[in-house]
C-alpha positions as CSV (number, residue, x, y, z in Angstrom):
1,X,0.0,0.0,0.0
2,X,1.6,3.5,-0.5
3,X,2.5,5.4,2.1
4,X,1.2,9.1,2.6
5,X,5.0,9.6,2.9
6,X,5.4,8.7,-0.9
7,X,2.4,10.5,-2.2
8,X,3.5,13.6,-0.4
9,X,7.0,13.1,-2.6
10,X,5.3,12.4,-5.2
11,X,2.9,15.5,-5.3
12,X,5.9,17.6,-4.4
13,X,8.0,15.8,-7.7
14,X,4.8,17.0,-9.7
15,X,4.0,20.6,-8.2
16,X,7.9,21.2,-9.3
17,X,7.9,19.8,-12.8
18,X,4.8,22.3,-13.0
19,X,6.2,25.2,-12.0
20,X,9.6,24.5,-13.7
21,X,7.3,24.2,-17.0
22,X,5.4,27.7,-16.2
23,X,8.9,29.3,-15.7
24,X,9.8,28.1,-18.8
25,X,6.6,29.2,-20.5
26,X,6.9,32.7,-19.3
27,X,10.9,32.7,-20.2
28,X,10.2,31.7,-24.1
29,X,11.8,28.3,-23.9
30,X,9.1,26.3,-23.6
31,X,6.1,26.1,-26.7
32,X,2.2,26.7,-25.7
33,X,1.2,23.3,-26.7
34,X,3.7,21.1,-25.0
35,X,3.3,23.0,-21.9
36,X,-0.7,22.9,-22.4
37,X,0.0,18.5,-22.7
38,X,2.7,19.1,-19.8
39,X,-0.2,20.9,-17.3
40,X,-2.9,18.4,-18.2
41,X,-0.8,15.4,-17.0
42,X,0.2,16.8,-14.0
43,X,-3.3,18.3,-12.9
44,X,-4.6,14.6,-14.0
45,X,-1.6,12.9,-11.9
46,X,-2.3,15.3,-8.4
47,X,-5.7,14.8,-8.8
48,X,-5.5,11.4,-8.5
49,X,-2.9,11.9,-5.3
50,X,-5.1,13.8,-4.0
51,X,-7.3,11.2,-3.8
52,X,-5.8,8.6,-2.5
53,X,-4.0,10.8,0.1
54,X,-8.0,11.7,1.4
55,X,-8.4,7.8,1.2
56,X,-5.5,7.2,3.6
57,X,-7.0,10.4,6.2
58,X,-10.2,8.4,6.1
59,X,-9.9,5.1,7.8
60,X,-13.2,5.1,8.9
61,X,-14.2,4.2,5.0
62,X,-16.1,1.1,4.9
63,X,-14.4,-1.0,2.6
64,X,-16.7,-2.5,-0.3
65,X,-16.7,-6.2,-1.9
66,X,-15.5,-5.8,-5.6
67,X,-17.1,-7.8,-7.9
68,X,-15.0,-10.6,-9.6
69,X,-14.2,-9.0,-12.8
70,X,-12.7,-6.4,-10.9
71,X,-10.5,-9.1,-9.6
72,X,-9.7,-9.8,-12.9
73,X,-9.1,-6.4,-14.2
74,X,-6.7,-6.3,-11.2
75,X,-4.5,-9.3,-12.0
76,X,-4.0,-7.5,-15.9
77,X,-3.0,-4.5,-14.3
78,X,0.0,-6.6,-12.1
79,X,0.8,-7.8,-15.8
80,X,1.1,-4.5,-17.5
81,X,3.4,-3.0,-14.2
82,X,5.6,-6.2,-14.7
83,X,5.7,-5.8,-18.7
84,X,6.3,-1.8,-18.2
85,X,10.3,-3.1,-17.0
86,X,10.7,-5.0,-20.0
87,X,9.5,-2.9,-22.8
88,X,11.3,-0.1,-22.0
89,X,14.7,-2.1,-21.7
90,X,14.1,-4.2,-24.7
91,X,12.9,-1.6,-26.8
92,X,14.8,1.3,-25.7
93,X,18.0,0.6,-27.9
94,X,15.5,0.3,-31.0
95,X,14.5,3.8,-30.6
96,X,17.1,5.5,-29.0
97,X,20.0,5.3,-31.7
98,X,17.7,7.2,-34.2
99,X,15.9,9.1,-32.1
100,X,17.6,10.7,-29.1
101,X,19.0,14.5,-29.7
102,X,16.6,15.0,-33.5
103,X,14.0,15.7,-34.5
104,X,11.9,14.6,-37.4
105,X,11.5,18.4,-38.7
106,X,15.1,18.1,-38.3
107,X,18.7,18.1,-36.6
108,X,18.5,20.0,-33.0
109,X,21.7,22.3,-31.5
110,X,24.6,20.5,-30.3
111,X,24.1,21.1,-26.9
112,X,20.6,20.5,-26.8
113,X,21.1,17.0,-28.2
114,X,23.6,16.2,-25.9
115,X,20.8,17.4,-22.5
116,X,18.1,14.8,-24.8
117,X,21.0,12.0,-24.9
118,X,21.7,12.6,-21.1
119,X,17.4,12.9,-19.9
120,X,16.8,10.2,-22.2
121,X,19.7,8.0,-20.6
122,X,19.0,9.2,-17.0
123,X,15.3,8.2,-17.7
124,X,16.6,4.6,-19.2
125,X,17.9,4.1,-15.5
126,X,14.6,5.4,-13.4
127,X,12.7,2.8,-15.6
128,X,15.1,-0.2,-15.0
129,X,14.8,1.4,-11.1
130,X,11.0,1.4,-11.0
131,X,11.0,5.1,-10.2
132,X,8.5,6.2,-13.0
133,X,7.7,9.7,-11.3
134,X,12.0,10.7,-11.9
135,X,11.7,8.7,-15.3
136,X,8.5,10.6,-16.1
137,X,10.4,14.0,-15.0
138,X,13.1,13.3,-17.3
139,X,10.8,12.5,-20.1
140,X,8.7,15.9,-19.8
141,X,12.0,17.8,-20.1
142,X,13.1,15.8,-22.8
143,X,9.2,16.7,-24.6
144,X,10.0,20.4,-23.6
145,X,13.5,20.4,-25.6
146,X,11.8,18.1,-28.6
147,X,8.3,17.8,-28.5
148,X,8.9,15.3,-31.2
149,X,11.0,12.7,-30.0
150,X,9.7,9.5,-30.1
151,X,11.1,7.9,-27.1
152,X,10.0,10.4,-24.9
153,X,6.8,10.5,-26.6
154,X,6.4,6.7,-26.0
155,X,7.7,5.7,-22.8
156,X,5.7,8.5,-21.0
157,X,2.8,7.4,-22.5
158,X,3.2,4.1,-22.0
159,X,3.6,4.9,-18.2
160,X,1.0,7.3,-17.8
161,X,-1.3,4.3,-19.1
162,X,0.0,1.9,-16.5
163,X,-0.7,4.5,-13.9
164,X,-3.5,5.2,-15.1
165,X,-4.6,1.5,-15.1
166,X,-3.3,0.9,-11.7
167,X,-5.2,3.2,-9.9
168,X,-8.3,3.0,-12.2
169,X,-8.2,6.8,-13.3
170,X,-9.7,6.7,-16.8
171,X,-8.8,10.5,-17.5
172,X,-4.6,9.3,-17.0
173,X,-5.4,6.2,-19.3
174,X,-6.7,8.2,-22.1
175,X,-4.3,10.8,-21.6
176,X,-1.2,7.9,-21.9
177,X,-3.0,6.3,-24.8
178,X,-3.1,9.9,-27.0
179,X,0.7,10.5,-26.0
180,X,1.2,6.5,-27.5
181,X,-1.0,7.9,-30.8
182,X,1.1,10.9,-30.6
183,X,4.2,8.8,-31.1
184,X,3.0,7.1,-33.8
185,X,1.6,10.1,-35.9
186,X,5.6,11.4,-35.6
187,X,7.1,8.1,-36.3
188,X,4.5,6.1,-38.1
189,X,7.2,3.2,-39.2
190,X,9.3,2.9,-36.3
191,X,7.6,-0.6,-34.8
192,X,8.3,0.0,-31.4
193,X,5.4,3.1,-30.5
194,X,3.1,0.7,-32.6
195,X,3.9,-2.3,-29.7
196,X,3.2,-0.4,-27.0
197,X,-0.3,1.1,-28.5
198,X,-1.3,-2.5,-29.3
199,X,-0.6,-3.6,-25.9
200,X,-2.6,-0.8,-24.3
201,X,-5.3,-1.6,-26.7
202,X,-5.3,-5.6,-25.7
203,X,-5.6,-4.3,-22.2
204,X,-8.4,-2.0,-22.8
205,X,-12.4,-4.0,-23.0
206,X,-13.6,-3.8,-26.9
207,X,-10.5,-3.1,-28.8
208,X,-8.9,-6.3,-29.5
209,X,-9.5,-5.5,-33.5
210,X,-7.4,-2.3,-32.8
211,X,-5.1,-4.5,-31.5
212,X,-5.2,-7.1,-34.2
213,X,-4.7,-3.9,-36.8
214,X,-2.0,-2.6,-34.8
215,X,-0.1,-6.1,-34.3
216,X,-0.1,-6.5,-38.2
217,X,1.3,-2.8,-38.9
218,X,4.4,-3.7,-36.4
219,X,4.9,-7.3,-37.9
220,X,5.2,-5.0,-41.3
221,X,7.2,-2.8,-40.2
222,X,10.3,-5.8,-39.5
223,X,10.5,-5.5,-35.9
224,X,13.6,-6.4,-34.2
225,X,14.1,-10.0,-32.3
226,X,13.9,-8.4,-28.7
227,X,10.3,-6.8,-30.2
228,X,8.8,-9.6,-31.7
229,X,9.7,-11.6,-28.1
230,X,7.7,-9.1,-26.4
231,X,5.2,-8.9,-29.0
232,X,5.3,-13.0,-29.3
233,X,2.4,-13.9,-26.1
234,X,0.0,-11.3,-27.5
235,X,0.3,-12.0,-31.7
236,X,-0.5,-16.1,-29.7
237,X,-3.7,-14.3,-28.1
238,X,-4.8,-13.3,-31.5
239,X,-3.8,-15.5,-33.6
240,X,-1.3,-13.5,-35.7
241,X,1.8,-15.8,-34.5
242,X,3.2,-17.1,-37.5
């Protein structure tokens, strides 16, 4: 169970990445739409804290039976957490060799490539750390510096719609799935954004065919080995394992 001691950290992690992204607003050095896609995640993520943090003052909250496909939905969301480790280490170094430090509108500053390399790498290391709320940091500054890189893009989306799963907040899951979209509109043959969507989509009730279409687009796109393992248990589910 988390501790009110880690949501406080948490909420102070997030009240800082929001008012380092207002500064930057205001100084010119960060664009009115990534800041705009910056605010709504964090608004959507202390909402949520705030939330549970009431939850934990509130002991005297009956606790209700859930129903059994609540238990269900429960034991996906374990699986998506424990898959969240995995796909960004196995497909990190299929997206970070072309992607880290440009853009697709073109080649970024020296020095500003270098800061992406770094976020990107310091992020790489959260992730294999299990600290998604530093990775997600490192990700939003990486967004604010390229607004068009694809691993940033990705990975944040991808954890945004774990969260988002985990503590049953539709508003984060929808939010994580348009960042995933996002990626894919940018970088519409690179296989690896197209993995993650279908997963999210396998996980989500009534879009297995989105999944299905999603599956096919990566198989076409000639995934790596590393991708088509992770990809291999959910092309069995649907019957696209060849």
């Amino acid at each position: 169970m988390t501790s009110r001691r880690e949501i406080d950290d948490e909420v102070a992690l997030r009240e800082a990445s929001l008012a380092d992204a207002e500064r930057e607003l205001a100084a010119g050095e960060l664009a009115a739409d990534v800041f705009s896609a910056i605010e709504a995640r964090e608004r959507l993520a202390l909402a949520a804290l705030s939330a549970r943090r009431s939850a934990l003052e509130d002991p005297l909250e009956p606790t209700r039976p859930r129903p059994a496909r609540v238990r269900h939905a429960r034991w996906l969301v374990v699986g998506l957490l424990a898959l969240t480790l995995a796909l960004g280490l196995v497909l990190w170094s299929s997206l970070v060799p072309r992607q880290a430090g440009t853009s697709i509108t073109g080649s970024l500053s020296l020095g500003r490539a270098q800061r992406i390399t770094q976020l990107l790498t310091e992020a790489e290391g959260d992730v294999a750390a299990a600290n998604d709320v530093a990775a997600l940091a490192a990700y939003q500054q990486v967004l604010a510096l390229d607004p068009t890189n694809v691993v940033a893009l990705t990975q944040s989306g991808w954890l945004d719609f774990s969260a988002g799963s985990a503590d049953h907040d539709a508003a984060l899951v929808s939010f994580g799935v348009s960042m995933l979209r996002r990626a894919i509109t940018v970088a519409p043959r690179d296989p690896a954004p197209r993995l993650y969507y279908a997963i999210a989509a396998i996980a989500t009730p009534g879009n297995r065919a989105l999944a299905r279409t999603e599956l096919r687009v990566f198989l076409a796109l000639g995934p790596s080995p590393a991708q088509r393992a992770v990809a291999s248990p959910y092309l069995r589910a649907l019957g696209l394992a060849g």
